[in-house]
N, C-alpha and C positions, 0 to 999 in steps of 0.2 A: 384401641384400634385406630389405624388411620384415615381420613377421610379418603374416597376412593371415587375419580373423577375417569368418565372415558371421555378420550378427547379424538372430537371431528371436524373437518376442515369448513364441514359447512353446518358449524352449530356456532352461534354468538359466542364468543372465548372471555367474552367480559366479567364473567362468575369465573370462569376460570383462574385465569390471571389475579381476583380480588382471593380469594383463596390461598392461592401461591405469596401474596404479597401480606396477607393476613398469619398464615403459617410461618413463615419466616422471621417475621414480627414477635412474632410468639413464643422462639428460640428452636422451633425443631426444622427437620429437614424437609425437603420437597424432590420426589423423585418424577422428573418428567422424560418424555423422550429426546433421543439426543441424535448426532450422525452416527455415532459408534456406538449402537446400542442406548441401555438408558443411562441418565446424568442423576446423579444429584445436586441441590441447591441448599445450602447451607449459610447464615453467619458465623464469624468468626465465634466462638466459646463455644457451638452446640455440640454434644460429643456424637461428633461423625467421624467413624475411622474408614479411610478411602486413601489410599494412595497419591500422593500426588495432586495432591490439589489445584486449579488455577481461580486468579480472580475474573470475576463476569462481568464483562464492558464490552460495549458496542466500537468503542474506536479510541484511536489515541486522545482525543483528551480526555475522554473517562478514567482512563488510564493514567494522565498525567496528573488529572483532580485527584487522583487515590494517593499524590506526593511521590513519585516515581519521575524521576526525568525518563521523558522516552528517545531516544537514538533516531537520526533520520533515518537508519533502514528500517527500523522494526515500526518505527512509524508508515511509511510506505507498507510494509506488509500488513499492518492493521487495517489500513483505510484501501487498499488494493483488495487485498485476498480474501477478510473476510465478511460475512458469516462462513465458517468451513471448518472440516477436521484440522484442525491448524492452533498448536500452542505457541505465545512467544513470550521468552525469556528475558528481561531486560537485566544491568545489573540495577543494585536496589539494595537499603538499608535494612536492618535485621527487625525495623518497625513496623515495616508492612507485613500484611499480611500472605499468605504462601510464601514467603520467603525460603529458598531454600540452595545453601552453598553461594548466599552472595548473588543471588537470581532472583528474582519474584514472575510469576507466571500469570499469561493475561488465555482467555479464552474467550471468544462469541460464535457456540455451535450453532451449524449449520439444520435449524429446527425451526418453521414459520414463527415457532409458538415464544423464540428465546428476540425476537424483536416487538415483541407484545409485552413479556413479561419483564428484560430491563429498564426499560423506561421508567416502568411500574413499581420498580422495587429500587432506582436508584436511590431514593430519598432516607431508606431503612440502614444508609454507609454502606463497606466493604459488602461483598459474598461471594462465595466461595462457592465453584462447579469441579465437580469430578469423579470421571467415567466410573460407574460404578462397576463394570464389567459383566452383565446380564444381558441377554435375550429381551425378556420379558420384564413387565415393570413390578407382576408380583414377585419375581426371582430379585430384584434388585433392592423390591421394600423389605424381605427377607434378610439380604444382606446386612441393611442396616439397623433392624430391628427398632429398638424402642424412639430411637432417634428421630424416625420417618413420621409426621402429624399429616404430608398428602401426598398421594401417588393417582399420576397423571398415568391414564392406560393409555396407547396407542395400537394395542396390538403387537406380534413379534416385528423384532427388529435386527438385522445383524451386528451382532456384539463382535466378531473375529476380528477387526478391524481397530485399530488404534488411532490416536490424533497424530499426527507429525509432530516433532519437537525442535524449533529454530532458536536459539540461544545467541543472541546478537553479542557479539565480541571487541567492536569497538565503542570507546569509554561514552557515556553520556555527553550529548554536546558536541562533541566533536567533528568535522567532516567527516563520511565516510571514505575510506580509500578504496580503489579497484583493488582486490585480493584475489580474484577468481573464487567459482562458487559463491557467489550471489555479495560479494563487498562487504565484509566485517561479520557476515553469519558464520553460524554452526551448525548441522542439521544434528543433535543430538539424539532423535529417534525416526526414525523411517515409521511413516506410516500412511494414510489414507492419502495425504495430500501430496501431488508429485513432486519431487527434487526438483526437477527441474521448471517446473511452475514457480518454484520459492525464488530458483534464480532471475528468471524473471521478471517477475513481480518487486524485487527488491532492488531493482536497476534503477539508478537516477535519469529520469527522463529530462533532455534541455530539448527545448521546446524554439525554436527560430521563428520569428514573425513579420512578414511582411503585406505586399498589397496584394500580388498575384501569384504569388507560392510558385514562380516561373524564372526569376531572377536573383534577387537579392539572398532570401530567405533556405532555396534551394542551395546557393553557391557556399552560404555559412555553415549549411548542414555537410555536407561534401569534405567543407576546408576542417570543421569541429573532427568531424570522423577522423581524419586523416591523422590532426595533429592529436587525439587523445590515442589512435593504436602507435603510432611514432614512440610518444612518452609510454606506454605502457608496455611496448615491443609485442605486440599483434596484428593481427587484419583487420580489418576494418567489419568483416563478417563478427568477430569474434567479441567485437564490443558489448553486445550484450551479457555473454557468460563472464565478462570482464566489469559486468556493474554499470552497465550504458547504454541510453537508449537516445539516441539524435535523432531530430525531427525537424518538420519543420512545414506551414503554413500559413494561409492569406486571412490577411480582411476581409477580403473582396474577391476570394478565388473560386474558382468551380473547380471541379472534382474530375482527377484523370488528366488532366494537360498536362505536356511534358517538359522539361527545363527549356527553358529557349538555346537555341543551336550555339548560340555565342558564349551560355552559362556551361555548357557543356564542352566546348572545348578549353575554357580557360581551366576549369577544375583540371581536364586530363592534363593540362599543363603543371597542376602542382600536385601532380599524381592520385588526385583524388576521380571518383565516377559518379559520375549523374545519368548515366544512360539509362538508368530501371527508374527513373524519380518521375511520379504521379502528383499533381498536385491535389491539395487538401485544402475546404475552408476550416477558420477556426471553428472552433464548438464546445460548450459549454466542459463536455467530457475528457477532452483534449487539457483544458485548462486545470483542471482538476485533478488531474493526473501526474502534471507537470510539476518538476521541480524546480527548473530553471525556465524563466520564460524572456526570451532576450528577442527586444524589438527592433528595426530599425531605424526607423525616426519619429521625431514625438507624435506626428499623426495617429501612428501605429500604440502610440502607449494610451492618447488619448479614445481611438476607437476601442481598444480592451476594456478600459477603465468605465467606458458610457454603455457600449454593448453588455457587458459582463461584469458589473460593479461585485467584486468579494471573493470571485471565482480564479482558485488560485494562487501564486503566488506572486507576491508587487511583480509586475513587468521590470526591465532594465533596457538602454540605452546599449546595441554594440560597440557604438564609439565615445563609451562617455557621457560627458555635454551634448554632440555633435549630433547629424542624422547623417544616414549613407546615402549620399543622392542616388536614383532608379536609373541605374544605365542602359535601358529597354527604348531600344531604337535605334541607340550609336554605336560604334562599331568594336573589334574588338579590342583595341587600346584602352577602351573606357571599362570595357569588363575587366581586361585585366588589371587595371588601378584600382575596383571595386575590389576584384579578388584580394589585391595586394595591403589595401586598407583590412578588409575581413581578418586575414590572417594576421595582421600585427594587433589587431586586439584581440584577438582570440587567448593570444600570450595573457593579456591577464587576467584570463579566466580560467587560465591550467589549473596555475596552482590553487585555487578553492575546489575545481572538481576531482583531480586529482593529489593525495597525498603523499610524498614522500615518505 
């Protein structure tokens, strides 16, 4: 018989969790609660027969330590999306574990109890989660019969519901390209977590950085917009569902100012819009989020760097070597030369955002 735990939010989970990590240890399965009804928890050899199985990690690099290269979209959606009903698909070698058609599968259910218990059991290698397809956790230990050594009770749960299945389709390594529908994915199962959340969520974020989020930092998000829908042949609206998300704020900015009048006519002059642009300061969450984080002069690399030492990805230089002097005061000659510098390096950041 299997050991038989009810679990509640406000009882110490520390027996719990030692159980779960004890059981697994031990070779048989663990059925706990999950988003989509109950999960079981498994290592590789235990004979659990379940469908579909995925491996259980908290984020891309668990994922990456399991010998997996992981893809910058499906990394984005690891470290964006979850914990959630949300499977993702990498490709992957016939050594790992869930492998299946040249795929290997990651999941971290959306369960309080499943960021207690990986940490917990990373140390035990691989294991393997997957929706067992019950209501109840005695219907689910039923399923799996002899296999099951603990079942975590929670009470009824809705089982109707399935994980989404995103299957990331371009190669390991490589840039993502704008595809539409969310840049190199697949959604190969509709389920709990919305479509269009995935597309979303799996957009490369570039990130513009300046002093007052009023000038400079504003004018290069405008100019980025323009020239990434140009090369893609879209709106500028549209960039998102296109795999892109342009941004952009200050060092030193307060929140709600609007482009300075001068930053806003030069853009309309290179057909770009700044008249909806709110300014933003940076913030921890912002940087974290970012995939591209492009400064404008090394002041700006070194306030990121002392403010926020780790957070994120290296800062870069718009112009290279160079800093873009603050044209904030002089007239509009000088914005326009700002704009006219933005846009000629913008050129050579097409082609690594976008792939031919």
């Amino acid at each position: 018989m299997p050991t038989g735990i009810d679990w509640s939010p406000a009882v110490d989970p520390s027996e719990l969790v030692r159980h779960t990590r004890d059981t697994l240890a031990a070779g048989k399965a663990v059925v706990l609660p999950g988003d989509c009804g109950y999960l079981a928890l498994w290592r590789p050899g235990a004979a659990v027969d379940l469908p579909a199985p995925a491996l259980l990690v908290w984020g891309p690099d668990e994922a990456a330590a399991l010998g997996v290269s992981i893809p910058p979209v499906a990394r984005r959606l690891m470290f964006r999306a979850w914990p959630a009903p949300l499977v993702v698909e990498v490709p992957a070698t016939a050594d790992v574990p869930a492998v299946a058609n040249g795929f290997a599968r990651f999941r971290f259910p959306a369960h309080p109890l499943f960021e207690l218990v990986i940490p917990a059991v990373a140390g035990l290698g691989p294991v393997l989660v997957a929706d067992a397809g019950a209501a109840t956790a005695s219907a689910a230990a039923e399923r799996l019969g002899e296999a099951v050594g603990l079942v975590v009770n929670a009470g009824e749960r809705d089982a109707r519901a399935k994980p989404t299945v995103v299957r990331v389709t371009n190669p390991p390594g490589s840039s993502p390209c704008a595809m539409g529908s969310g840049s190199g994915i697949e959604i190969t199962q509709l389920g709990a977590f919305p479509a269009d959340e995935i597309e979303r969520l799996a957009a490369r974020i570039i990130l513009f950085v300046c002093t007052g989020n009023t000038c400079r930092s504003p004018l290069a998000e405008a100019l980025a917009k323009k020239a990434l829908a140009d090369r893609l042949g879209c709106g500028a609206n549209d960039l998102p569902a296109r795999g892109f998300w342009v941004l952009s704020a200050g060092v030193a900015a307060y929140a709600g100012a609007p482009a300075s009048e001068e930053s806003c006519a030069v853009a309309a002059e290179f057909g770009a819009d700044l008249s909806g642009h709110a300014s933003r300061p940076v913030n921890p969450q912002l940087l974290l989020a970012a995939d591209d984080v492009i400064a404008m002069t090394r002041s700006h690399l070194y306030a990121l760097e002392t403010r926020y030492p780790g957070l994120g990805p290296a800062a870069r230089l718009l112009c290279g070597d160079d800093d873009l002097d603050d044209p904030i005061g002089a007239g509009r000659d000088v914005y326009r030369a700002c704009a006219d510098t933005i846009a000629r390096h913008l050129e050579r950041f097409l082609p690594e955002w976008v792939v031919s």
